[in-house]
C-alpha positions, 0 to 999 in steps of 0.5 A, a space after each residue: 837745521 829744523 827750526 825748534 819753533 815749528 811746533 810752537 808756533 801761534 797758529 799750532 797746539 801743544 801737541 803739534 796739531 795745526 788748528 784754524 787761526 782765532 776769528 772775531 768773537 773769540 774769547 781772547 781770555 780762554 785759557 791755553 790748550 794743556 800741554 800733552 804729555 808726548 814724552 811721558 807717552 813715550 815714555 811709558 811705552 818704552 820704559 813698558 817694554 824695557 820691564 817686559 824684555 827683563 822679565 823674558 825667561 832666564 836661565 839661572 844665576 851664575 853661582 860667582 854672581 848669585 849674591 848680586 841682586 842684578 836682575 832685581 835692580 834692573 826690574 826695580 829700575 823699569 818698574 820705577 821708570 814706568 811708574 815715573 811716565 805713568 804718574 806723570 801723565 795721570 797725576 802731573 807730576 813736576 817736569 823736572 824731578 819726574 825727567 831725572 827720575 826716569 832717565 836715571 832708572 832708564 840708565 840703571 837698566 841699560 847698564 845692568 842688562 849690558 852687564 847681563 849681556 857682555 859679562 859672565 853673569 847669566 840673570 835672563 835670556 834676550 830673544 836672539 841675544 839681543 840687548 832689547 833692554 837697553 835698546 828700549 832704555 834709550 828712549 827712557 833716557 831721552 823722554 826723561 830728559 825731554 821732561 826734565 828740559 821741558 822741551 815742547 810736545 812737537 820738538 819731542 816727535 821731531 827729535 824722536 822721528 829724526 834719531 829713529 830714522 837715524 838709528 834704524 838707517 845706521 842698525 839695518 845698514 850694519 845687519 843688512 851689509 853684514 848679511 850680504 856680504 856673507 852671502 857675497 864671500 861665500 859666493 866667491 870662496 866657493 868659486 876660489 875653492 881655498 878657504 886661507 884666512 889671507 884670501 878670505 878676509 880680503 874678500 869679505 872686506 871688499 865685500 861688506 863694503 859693496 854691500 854698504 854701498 848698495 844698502 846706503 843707496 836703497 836708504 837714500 832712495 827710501 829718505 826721497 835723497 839722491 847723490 847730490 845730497 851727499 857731500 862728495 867733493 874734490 878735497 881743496 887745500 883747506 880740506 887737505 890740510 884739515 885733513 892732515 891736522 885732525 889725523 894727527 890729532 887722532 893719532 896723538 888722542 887715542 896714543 894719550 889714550 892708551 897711555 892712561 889705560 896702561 897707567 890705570 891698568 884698565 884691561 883692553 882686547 885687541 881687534 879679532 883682526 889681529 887675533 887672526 893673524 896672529 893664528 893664520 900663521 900667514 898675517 901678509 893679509 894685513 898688508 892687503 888691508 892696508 890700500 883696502 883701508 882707503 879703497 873699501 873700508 873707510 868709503 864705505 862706513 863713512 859713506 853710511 855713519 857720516 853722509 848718511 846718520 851724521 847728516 840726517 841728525 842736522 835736521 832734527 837735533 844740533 850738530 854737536 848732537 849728530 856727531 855724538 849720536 853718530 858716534 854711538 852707533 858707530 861704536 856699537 856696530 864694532 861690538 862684535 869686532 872687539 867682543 869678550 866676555 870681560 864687559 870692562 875690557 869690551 867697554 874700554 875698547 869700544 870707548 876707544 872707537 867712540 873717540 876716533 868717531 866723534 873726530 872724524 864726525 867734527 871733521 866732515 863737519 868742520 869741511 862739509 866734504 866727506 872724502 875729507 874724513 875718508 882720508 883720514 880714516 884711511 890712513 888711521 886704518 892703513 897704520 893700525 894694520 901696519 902697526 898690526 903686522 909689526 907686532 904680530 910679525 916681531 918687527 915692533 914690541 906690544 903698544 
């Protein structure tokens, strides 16, 4: 783990700069160096581009929705964040009250543009349809709440860098793996010369997880990380029986899960995976994801969310931390798995993989080995797309 003292250490500044240590004659009363503030800097930046991705060119309101002043509530919020980041920079306002301010506005419009973006309301446009807004709203969030805990200058550039890196590993590894893959399936189909969705999916699964692969390896090499680094290990009994405890323990989690769902009538979608089996008329390819889960997908997306994100997150924030922040990334990268126009059934389902992330990130933290939560995945996978096949083929009832 980083030690949080490094930036505050007697021979360094407030705003992480070593300077040469005190010799005799120095005034020993002199006032301390002000702290600089980092976050608000930060902060400023973000909560800036946040205001100028909202205010990118829309293309009307939806006449269901042109009562709601969603976009003047999202504009609001980033106008008020950065005047927030500015105000405390220039005029020093309190740490405290300034952090909740801005953090509270960063979430605001994250949670507006997400609503912009997922639902049926159509306030602006995002480049790519891409949720810039929020994407800059994070560091809002987490420069306002580094003022609120008044965490030091340097731990601020320390977390930041970490989470950055983290992000940027976790996002590019998606797209990158996501690309290649494409390029990759169409290669093979084309030599195949059949395009049935019982042939092609296999295929792209087999696929998207060499592409991982081969994308974690350039990322390693980028972060100066071999394969020592990463935590592969024969599973030993412990492991084993972690192993089989924390897949039941999933299993019983997400069923109480759907339970409460059920119960609060919250809407929930099913994966595009079953959408298509269901309309292939040929859902036996469920059956070959089945040995796939534990061969291809689980190796794969563990190999990048926990061995690589997870682990990397431990040396800048704690490991409760890494898991959750890992958990989130992993969560939105299933974004277009369970994507649909209804935000609230899109939310519900992509909660559901949070959940199953944030076990299986406590799991390789627990056993240090990640063949462990690759099990585990695996099976989890293995049964879903058995418990897939039984719906789609009559053989069980709707969960």
């Amino acid at each position: 783990m980083a030690d949080d003292s490094a930036a505050d250490g007697p021979t360094t500044r407030a705003d992480g700069s070593r300077e040469a240590a005190s010799v005799a004659g120095d005034d020993a009363s002199a006032p301390p160096a002000p702290l600089q503030p980092v976050a608000s800097t930060l902060g400023t930046v973000a909560a800036g581009l946040m205001l100028a991705a909202l205010f990118v060119p829309g293309e009307g309101v939806d006449t269901t929705v042109a009562a709601l002043p969603l976009g003047s509530v999202a504009r609001g919020a980033a106008v008020l964040a950065l005047a927030v980041f500015v105000l405390h920079r220039r005029v020093g306002l309190p740490d405290r009250p300034a952090g909740v301010v801005a953090a509270i506005t960063g979430l605001v419009a994250a949670v507006v543009d997400l609503l912009t973006l997922f639902g049926e309301v159509s306030l602006w446009s995002q480049p790519l349809g891409l949720p810039l807004a929020t994407a800059c709203a994070i560091p809002v969030i987490g420069m306002g709440v580094a003022m609120a805990l008044a965490v030091p200058p340097g731990r601020v550039f320390a977390i930041t860098r970490g989470i950055g890196v983290a992000a940027l590993s976790g996002i590019l590894g998606f797209l990158v793996s996501a690309i290649l893959s494409t390029v990759l399936t169409g290669t093979v189909m084309s030599i195949i010369g059949r395009s049935a969705i019982s042939i092609e999916y296999p295929v792209l699964t087999i696929s998207t997880a060499v592409s991982i692969v081969l994308v974690v390896a350039y990322i390693l090499s980028l972060l100066g990380k071999d394969r020592a680094w990463l935590d592969l290990a024969v599973p030993t009994r412990r492991d084993l029986v972690v192993a089989a405890a924390g897949l039941i323990g999933l299993l019983v989690v997400l069923q109480g899960v759907s339970i409460l769902i059920s119960e609060f009538g919250l809407p929930a979608i099913e994966s595009t995976v079953e959408e298509e089996a269901k309309n292939s008329g040929t859902p036996e390819f469920l059956l070959v994801l089945v040995p796939l889960s534990f061969l291809a997908i689980a190796p794969s997306e563990e190999l990048l969310y926990r061995g690589v994100v997870q682990k990397y997150l431990y040396d800048y924030i704690s490991e409760r931390q890494a898991i959750v922040v890992a958990s989130i990334f992993f969560a939105l990268t299933h974004g277009g798995q369970y994507a649909d126009p209804d935000p609230i059934r899109m939310a519900v389902s992509l909660s559901t993989v949070f959940i199953l992330s944030l076990g299986l990130g406590y799991i390789y933290a627990r056993t240090e080995n990640l063949i462990v939560p690759i099990l585990v995945h695996g099976a989890f996978n293995a049964i879903s797309f058995l418990a897939m096949y039984a719906r789609v083929t009559g053989g069980a009832g709707m969960a």
